[in-house]
C-alpha positions in Angstrom: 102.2 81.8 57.9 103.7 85.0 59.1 106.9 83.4 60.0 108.7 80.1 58.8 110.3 79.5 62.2 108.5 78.1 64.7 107.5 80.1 67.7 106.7 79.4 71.1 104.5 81.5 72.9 104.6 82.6 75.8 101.3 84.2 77.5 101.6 86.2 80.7 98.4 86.4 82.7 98.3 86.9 86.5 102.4 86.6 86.4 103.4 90.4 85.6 107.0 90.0 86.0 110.0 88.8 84.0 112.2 87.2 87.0 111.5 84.2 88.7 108.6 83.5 85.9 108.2 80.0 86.1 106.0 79.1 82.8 108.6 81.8 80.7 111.2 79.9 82.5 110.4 76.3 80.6 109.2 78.3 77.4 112.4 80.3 77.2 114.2 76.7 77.9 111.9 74.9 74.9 114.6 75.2 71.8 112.1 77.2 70.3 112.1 81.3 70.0 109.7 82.7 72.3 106.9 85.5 71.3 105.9 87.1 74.7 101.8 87.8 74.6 99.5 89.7 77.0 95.6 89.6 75.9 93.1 92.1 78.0 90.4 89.7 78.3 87.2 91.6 77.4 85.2 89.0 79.5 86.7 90.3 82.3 87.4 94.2 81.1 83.2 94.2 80.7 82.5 93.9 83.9 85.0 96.9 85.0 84.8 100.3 84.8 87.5 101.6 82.4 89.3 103.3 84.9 89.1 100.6 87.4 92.2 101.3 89.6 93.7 97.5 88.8 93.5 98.2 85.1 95.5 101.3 85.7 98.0 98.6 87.7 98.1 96.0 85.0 99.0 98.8 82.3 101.7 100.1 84.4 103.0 96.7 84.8 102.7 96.0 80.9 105.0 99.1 80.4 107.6 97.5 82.6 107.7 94.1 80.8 107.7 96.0 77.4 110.6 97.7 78.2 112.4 94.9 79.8 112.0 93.0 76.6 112.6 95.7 74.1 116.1 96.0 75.4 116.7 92.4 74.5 114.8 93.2 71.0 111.8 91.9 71.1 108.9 94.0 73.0 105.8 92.2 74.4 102.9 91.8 72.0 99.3 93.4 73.3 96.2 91.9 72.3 92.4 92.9 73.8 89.9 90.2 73.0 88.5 86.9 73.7 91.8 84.5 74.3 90.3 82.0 71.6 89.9 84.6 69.1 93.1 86.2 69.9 95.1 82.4 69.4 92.7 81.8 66.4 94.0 85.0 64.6 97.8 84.2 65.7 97.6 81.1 64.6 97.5 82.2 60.6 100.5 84.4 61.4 103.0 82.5 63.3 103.9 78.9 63.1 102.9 77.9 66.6 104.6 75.1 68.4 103.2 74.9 71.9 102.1 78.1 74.1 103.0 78.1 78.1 101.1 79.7 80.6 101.3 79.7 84.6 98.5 78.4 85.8 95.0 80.0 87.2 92.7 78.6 89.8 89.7 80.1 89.4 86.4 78.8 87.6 86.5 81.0 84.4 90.2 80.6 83.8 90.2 77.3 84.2 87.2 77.1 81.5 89.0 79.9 79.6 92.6 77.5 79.3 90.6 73.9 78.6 88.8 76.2 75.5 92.1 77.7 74.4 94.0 74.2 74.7 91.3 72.2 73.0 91.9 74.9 70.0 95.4 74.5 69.8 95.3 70.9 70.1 93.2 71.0 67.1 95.5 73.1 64.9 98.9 71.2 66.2 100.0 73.4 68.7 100.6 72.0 72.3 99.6 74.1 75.5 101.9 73.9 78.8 101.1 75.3 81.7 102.6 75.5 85.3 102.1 76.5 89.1 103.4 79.9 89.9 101.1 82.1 91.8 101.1 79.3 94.5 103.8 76.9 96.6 101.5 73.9 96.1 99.5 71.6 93.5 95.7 71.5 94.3 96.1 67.7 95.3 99.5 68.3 97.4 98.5 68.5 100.9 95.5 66.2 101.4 94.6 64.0 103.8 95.3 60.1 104.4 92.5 59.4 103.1 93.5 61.4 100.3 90.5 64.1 100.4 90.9 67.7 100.9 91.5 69.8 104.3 88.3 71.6 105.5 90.4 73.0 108.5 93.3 75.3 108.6 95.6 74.4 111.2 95.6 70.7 110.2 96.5 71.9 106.3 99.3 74.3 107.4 100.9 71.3 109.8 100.6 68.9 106.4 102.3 71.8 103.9 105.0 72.5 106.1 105.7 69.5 106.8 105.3 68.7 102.8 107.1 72.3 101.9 110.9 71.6 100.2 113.7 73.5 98.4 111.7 72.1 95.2 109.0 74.8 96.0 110.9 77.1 96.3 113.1 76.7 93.6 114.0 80.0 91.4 113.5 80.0 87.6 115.9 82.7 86.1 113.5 83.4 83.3 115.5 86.8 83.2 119.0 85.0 82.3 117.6 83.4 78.9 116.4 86.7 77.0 118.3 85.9 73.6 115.5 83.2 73.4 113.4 85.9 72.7 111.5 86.6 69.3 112.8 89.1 67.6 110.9 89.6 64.3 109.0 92.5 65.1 109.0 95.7 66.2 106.0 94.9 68.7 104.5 98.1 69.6 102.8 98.8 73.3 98.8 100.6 72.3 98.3 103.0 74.8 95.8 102.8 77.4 93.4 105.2 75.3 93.7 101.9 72.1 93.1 99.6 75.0 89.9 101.6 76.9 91.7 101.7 79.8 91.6 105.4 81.9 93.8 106.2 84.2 92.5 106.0 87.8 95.0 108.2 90.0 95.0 105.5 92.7 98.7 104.4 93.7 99.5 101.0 94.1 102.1 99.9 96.4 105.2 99.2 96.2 106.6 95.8 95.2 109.2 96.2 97.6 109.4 96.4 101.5 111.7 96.6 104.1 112.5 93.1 105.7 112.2 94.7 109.0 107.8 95.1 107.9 108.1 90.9 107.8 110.3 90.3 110.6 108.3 92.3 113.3 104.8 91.6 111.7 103.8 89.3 114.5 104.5 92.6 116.8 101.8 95.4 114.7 99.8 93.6 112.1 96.6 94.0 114.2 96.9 97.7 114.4 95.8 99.6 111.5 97.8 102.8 112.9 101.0 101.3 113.0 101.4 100.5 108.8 102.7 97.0 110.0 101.5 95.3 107.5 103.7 94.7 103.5 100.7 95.7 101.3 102.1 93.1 98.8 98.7 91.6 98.1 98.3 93.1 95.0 101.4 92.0 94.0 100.9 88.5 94.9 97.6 88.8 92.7 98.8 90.3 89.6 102.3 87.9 89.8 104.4 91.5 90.0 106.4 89.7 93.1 107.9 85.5 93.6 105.8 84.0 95.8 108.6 81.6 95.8 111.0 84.6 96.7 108.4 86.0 99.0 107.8 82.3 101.1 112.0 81.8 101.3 111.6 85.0 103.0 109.1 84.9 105.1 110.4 81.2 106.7 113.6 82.8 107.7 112.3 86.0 109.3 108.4 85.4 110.7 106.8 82.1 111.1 103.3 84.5 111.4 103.8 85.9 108.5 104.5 82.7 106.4 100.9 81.7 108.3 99.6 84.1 106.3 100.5 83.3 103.1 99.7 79.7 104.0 96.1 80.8 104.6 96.2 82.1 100.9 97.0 78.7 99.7 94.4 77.0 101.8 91.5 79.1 100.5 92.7 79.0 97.0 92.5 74.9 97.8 89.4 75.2 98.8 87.8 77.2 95.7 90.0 74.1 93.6 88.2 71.0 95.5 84.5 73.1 96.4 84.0 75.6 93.6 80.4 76.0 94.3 81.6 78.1 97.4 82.1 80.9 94.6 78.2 81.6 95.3 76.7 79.1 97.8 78.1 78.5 101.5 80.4 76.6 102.5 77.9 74.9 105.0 74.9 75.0 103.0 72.7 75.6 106.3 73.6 78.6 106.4 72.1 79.4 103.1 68.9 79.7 105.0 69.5 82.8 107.0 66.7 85.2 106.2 69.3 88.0 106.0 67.3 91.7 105.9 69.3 93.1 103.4 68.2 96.4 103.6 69.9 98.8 100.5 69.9 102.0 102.7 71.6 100.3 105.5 74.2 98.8 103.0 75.1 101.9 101.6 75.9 103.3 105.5 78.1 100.6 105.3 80.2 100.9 102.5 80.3 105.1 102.6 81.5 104.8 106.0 78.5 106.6 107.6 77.5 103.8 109.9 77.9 105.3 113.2 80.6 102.9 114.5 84.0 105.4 114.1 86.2 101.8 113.6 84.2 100.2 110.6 83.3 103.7 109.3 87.6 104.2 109.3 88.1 101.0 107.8 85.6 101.5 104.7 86.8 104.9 104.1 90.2 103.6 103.6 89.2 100.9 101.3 87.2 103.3 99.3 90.1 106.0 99.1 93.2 103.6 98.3 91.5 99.9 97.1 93.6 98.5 100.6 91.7 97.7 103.5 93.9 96.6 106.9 93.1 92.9 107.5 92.1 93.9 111.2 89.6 96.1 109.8 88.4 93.5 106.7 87.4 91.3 109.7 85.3 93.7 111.6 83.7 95.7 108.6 82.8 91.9 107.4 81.5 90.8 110.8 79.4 93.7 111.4 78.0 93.8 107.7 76.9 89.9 108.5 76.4 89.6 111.7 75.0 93.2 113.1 73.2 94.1 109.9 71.8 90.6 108.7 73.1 91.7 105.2 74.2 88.7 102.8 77.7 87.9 102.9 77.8 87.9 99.2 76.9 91.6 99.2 80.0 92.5 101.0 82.1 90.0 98.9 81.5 91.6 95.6 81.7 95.6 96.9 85.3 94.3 98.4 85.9 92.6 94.5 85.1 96.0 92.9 87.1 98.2 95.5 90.4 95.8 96.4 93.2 96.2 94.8 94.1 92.7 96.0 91.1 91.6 95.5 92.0 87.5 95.1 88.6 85.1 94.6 89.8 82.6 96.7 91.0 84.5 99.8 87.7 87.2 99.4 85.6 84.6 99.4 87.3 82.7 102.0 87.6 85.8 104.4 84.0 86.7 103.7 82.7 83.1 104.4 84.5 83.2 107.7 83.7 86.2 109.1 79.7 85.3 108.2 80.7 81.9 110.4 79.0 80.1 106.8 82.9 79.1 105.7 85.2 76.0 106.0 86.7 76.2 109.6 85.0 79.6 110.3 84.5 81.6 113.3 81.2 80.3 115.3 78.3 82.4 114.7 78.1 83.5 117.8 81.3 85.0 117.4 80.5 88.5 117.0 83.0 90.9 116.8 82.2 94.2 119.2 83.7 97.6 116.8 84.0 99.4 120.3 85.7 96.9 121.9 87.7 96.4 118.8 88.9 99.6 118.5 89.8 99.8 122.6 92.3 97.4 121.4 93.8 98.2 118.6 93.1 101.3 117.9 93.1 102.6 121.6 94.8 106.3 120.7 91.6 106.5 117.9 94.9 107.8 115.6 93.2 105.3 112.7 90.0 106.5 113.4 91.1 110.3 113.1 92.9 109.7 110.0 90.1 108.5 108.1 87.0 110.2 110.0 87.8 113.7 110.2 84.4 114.7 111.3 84.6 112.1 114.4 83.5 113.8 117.5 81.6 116.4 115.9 77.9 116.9 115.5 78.3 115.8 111.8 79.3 112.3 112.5 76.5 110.0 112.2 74.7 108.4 115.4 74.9 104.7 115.2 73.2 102.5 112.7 72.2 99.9 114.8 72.1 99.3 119.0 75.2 96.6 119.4 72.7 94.8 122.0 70.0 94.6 120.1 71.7 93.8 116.8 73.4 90.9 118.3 70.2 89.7 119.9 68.6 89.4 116.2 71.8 88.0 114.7 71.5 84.8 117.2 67.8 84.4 116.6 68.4 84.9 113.2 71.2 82.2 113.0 69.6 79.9 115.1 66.6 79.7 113.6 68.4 79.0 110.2 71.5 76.5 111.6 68.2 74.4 114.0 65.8 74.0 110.5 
């Protein structure tokens, strides 16, 4: 063993900060020093392109923690590999005690923390791990009957009503730093050691003005305005409280604290019906014969489809990884519903081009807008883009910002006829949902 003391670990994942941490909280509280630990999963890096804008995020946000903890004299410890190999090769150099985590709702990192618990387990070490990145348990809010929600509203009336100073509660994970490991000079590898290359798209910021929150009921709908926080990514990658963030949002917008209620339901949902992750929802509507034509497609995500709104919307996504929600709904609806193209087709271009990109709430957004999702819009619910933009866009001041040839003989005439594509979405929808 490296060490004769015994360590506790402490492994930051999707929880980037060092305030309010809640896991760091119980392992800086567990008598035992604590080693801090990030590991770039290479499952996950492989399937990224090494300057993936969210990389370039997660680096930044590792410099940040390092130098947090090096003022306390420890540093944050950097590993790239598989988790199991990375715990396997720590385990012959520290004396492990336990290793805390926050917890992670999606399929692979819930495989990814049964594998690395069974290992520890196996070698004496215990493995602890605790909600963070959400208010509630996955078997909180249920029904009577004690199954899960399929419908919002009914879900949001039971976690309010379920919602207590308990959830809320602050862990001052930054007040117990002399807990800290401090047997090494741990040093940071630079993105080059890591394969990671810079990306030159901004996040941003972590921080917003209160006024954003408390008027967001007044301009969230219109892309134009910049009413909305951006903090998605933050919420993602664990950068902000969503404890902090919920206090917040009760006392200043009930439509705002919707929202982040709607990010709980769908992660919920991905918990209790994981096969949603590829299938439908509804299975029915697994047997839409969608077209799925590749040239149309790729109208649709250059922003070259003849419709100014969605073409604004997808030109924003692909210049700064942030869509406006307004916009995800419409560039979603008109990729389903007046293109026939496979939800799943928009659902992973959205994973590889949001910064917030979140499994549970992409797949949830994308399921609803396709009408195939738990409490979806009806399929024949098809948003209009004209129309759309009429409303909330009615100066065309979004549209102008992000399709500077608009107007001109350059700009593309329109994909598709509304009329006629709406006609062959019903047929289309009808002939799968009345097999």
């Amino acid at each position: 063993m490296g060490t004769s003391r015994k360590v506790s670990i402490f492994w930051f994942r999707r929880d980037l900060r060092t305030d309010d941490n809640r896991a760091f909280f119980k392992a800086l509280s567990s008598g035992h020093v604590v080693l801090p630990l990030f590991i770039l999963d290479t499952r996950i890096v492989s399937e990224l392109p090494s300057n993936d804008h969210r990389l370039g995020f997660i680096y930044s946000q590792l410099e940040n923690i390092h130098r947090e903890l090096k003022k306390a004299g420890c540093g944050l410890l950097v590993k790239r590999g598989s988790p199991v190999d990375v715990f396997r090769d720590l385990v012959g150099k520290y004396d492990i005690s336990a290793v805390y985590c926050n917890k992670d709702h999606e399929g692979y990192g819930i495989e990814r923390d049964r594998e690395v618990a069974s290992f520890l387990s196996g070698r004496g070490s215990s493995f602890h791990s605790f909600l963070d990145h959400l208010i509630m348990e996955r078997d909180e809010v249920l029904k009577d009957d004690g199954s899960p929600y399929r419908v919002f509203t009914p879900y949001a009336r039971r976690w309010r009503s379920l919602l207590e100073s308990g959830h809320l509660k602050h862990y001052p994970s930054e007040n117990l730093f002399e807990k800290l490991y401090s047997g090494e000079d741990f040093h940071l590898p630079s993105m080059k050691e890591l394969g990671i290359k810079p990306s030159g798209m901004p996040a941003p910021p972590r921080i917003v003005d209160s006024s954003l929150i408390k008027e967001y009921d007044k301009y969230r709908d219109y892309p134009a305005a910049e009413g909305t926080t951006r903090l998605g990514v933050h919420l993602r990658f664990g950068t902000l409280s969503i404890r902090s963030l919920v206090r917040e949002a009760a006392k200043l917008n009930e439509v705002f604290l919707n929202e982040l209620i709607w990010r709980e339901f769908y992660a919920m949902i991905l918990w209790h019906f994981p096969y949603v992750n590829k299938s439908s929802f509804k299975p029915e509507y697994d047997r839409i014969n969608w077209l799925n034509d590749e040239e149309v497609f790729s109208r649709w995500t250059s922003g070259t489809t003849g419709y100014p709104f969605v073409d604004a919307g997808m030109r924003q996504l692909n210049d700064t990884g942030y869509m406006h929600n307004r916009l995800r709904m419409i560039t979603a609806s008109f990729l389903t519903k007046h293109l026939l193209t496979d939800w799943r087709w928009g659902e992973a271009y959205f994973a590889q081009k949001l910064f917030d990109y979140e499994l549970s709430s992409n797949n949830g957004g994308w399921q609803w807008s396709a009408g195939s999702g738990c409490d979806a819009a009806p399929y024949f619910r098809i948003f209009n883009p004209v129309a759309q933009q009429k409303k909330f866009d009615p100066r065309k001041d979004f549209i102008r910002k992000w399709v500077k040839e608009y107007g001109s003989n350059q700009y593309p005439a329109p994909v598709v006829d509304h009329v006629k594509a709406r006609e062959r979405c019903l047929k289309a929808y009808k002939a799968a949902l009345s097999y």
